[in-house]
N, C-alpha and C positions, 0 to 999 in steps of 0.2 A: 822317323817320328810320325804316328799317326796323328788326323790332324781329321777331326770330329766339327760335322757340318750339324750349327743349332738352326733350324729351321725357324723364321720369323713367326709369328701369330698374328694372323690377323682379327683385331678386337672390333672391326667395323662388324664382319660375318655374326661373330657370335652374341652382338647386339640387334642384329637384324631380325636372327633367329627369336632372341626374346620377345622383341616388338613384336613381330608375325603374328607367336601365340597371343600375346594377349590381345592385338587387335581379333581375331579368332573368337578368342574366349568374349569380349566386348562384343563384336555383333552376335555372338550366339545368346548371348545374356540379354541383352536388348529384345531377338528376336523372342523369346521364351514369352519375357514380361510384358509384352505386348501380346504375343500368340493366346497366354493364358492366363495371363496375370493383370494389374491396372494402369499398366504405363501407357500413355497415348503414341498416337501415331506421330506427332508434331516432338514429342520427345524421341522415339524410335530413331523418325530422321536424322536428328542431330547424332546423337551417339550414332550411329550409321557412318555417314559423313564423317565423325573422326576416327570410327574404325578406318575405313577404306582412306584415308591419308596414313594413319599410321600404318597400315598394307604397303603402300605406296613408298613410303621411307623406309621400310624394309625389304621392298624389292633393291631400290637404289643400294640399300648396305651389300643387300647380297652378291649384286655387280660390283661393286669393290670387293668384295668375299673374292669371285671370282677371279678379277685382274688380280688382285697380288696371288694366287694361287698359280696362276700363268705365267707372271713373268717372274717372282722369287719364291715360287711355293713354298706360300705362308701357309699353315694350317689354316682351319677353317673353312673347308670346301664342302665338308659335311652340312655344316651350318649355315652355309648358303643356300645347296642344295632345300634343308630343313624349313627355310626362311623361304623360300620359296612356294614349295608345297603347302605351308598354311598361308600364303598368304593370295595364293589365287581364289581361293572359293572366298574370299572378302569381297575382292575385287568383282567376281562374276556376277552379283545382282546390279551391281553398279553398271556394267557393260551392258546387261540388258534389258535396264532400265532405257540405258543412251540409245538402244535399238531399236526400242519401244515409242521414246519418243521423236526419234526421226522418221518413225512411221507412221505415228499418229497424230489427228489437230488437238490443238492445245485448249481441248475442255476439261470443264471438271464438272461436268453435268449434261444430260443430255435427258432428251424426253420425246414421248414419241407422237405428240401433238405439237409443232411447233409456233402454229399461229394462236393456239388457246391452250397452252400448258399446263397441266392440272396443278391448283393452289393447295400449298402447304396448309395441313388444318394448323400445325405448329411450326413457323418459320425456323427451319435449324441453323442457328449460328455458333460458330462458335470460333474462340482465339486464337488465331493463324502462330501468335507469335513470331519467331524469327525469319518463318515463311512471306511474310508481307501481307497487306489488304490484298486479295482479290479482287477484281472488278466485279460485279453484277452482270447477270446474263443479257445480253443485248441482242440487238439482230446479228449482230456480225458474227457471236457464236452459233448463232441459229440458223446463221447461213454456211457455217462450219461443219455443222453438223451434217445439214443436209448432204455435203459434196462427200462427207467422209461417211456418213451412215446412209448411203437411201434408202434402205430397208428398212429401218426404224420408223413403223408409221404406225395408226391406228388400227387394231384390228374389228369387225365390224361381226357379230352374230346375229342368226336370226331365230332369236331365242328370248323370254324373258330376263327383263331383270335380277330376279330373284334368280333363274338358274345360271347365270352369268356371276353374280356374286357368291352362292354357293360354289362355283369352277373357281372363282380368283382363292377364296377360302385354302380352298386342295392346292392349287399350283403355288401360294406362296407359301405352307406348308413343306411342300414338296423341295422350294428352293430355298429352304431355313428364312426364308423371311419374317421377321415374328413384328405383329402391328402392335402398337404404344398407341394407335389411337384412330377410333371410325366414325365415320358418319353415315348411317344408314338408315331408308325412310322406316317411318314408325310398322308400316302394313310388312315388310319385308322382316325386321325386326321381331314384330308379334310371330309369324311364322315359324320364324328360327327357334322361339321360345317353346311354342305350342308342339316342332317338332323333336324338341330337347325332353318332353313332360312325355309319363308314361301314360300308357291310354287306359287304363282301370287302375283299379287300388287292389289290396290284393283278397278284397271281398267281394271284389265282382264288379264295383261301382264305377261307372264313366266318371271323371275328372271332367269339373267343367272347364272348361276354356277359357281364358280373360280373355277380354273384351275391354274393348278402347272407351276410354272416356269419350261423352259426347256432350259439347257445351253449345248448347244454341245461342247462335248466332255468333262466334267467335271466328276469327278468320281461321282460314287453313295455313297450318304451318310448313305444312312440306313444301316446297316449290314447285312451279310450274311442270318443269320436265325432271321425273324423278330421276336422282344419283346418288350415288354411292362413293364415299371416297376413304381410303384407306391410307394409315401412313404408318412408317413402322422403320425397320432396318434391319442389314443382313453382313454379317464379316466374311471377309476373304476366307476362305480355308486354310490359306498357305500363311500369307501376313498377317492375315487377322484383322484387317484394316477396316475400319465399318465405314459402310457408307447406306445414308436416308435414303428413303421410298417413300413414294408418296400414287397410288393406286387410283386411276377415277372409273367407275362404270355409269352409265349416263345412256338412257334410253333414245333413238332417234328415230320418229316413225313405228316402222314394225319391226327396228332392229336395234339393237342396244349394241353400245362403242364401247372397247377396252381402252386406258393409255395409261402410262406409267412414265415415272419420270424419277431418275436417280441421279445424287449428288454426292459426291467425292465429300468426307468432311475439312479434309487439309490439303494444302496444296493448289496450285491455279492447274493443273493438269493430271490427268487420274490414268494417262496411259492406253484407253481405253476397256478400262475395265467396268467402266458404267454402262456403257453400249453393252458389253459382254454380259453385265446382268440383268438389264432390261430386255436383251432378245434373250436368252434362257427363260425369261420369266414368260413372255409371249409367247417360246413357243410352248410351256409346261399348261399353259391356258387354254391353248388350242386342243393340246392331248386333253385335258380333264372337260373341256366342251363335247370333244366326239363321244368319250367316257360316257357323259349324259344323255346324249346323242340315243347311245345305242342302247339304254338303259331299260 
């Protein structure tokens, strides 16, 4: 009498496998509507975080997948296998995020003036939600900074004003930085105008110049030592994740100072990708100064 072996199934495997994909499907959808669409970063996280758990519970199915495949081979080993393969690329931003932050101090701002940090023209706040308050920058991140960035300092030109603002112009340009908002002296300002306007009409006629209102006896509105200060923001390429800028140039002597200073918008720790965009942006300033330089 033949005597016909029914092989068990195992229904952990091929629930693991389900979860996987759609934790999968879940961070890619997250990632998208963040990447290109109007989902914040502070929502990303969350769906994130329950992708990479549901990952996590379908690795665990898949190792039961496996054990009953080994010891009563239960079907399901494909499904383990399956469960498996989608669910590591969940898992691997997670992991090198953990990498990222065991190797970097726990800011989420950094600036490359640390005793006089250039001021926000518009304070950017916004709802951490289930991330928590943040503390406010203090010395102790600023002494953070210093041990993890010393490179991050002031850069120092010996060059005007006006051509140092025209270079930050091009370099933040250059690093999709785009400004929401400046402050620029009125003489440096009219320049920019006067260099904007064509030089004849097309009958031949000089275009006059505007010229600054002059009120006798009115104080001077510009300030002592002219600056410039620009604020603006720029997204990851990859995440998408925006974080504030905020731009100062400020004349010293016969030489005018660059500093910039960027802030992570969510989160008390940015991984060091704030550092990463304020020296990119330094050194794109340096290139568009020799650019002038040699002009």
């Amino acid at each position: 009498m033949a005597i016909e072996y029914v092989r068990p199934v195992s229904y952990t495997a091929f629930w693991a496998r389900r979860i996987a994909l759609f934790a999968l499907m879940l961070m890619l959808s997250a990632w998208l509507a963040t990447r290109f669409g109007p989902l914040l970063q502070v929502h990303f996280l969350a769906l994130y975080t329950a992708a990479a758990l549901l990952a996590l519970l379908a690795l665990l199915g898949a190792f039961i997948g496996f054990v009953n495949l080994w010891r009563v081979a239960a079907e399901g080993g494909k499904s383990s296998v399956a469960a498996v393969i989608l669910a590591v690329p969940v898992l691997m931003p997670a992991a090198y995020a953990a990498w990222l932050y065991r190797d970097h101090a726990p800011l989420y701002e950094v600036s490359s003036d640390l005793a006089d940090p250039p001021v926000w023209l518009k304070m950017p706040v916004y709802d951490q939600a289930w991330l928590g308050v943040r503390p406010p920058p203090d010395a102790g991140m600023r002494a953070a900074q210093q041990t993890a960035y010393p490179g991050l300092i002031t850069h120092r030109y010996d060059a005007a004003l006006d051509r140092v603002v025209k270079a930050v112009r091009a370099a933040a340009a250059e690093r999709r930085i785009r400004f929401s908002g400046e402050k620029v002296p009125a003489a440096i300002r009219e320049q920019e105008e006067e260099e904007t306007l064509p030089p004849e009409t097309p009958g031949g006629i000089p275009v006059p110049r505007r010229r600054p209102d002059v009120i006798p006896g009115a104080a001077p509105a510009e300030p002592a030592i002219p600056i410039a200060i620009f604020q603006g923001m720029v997204t990851d390429r990859i995440t998408g994740f925006p974080y504030d800028v905020v731009i100062r140039v400020r004349e010293a002597g016969d030489s005018t100072l660059a500093d910039i200073r960027v802030a992570a918008r969510y989160g008390q720790i940015d991984l060091g990708v704030s550092a990463d965009i304020a020296d990119a942006f330094l050194k794109a300033l340096d290139d568009q100064m020799l650019g002038i330089a040699g002009e």
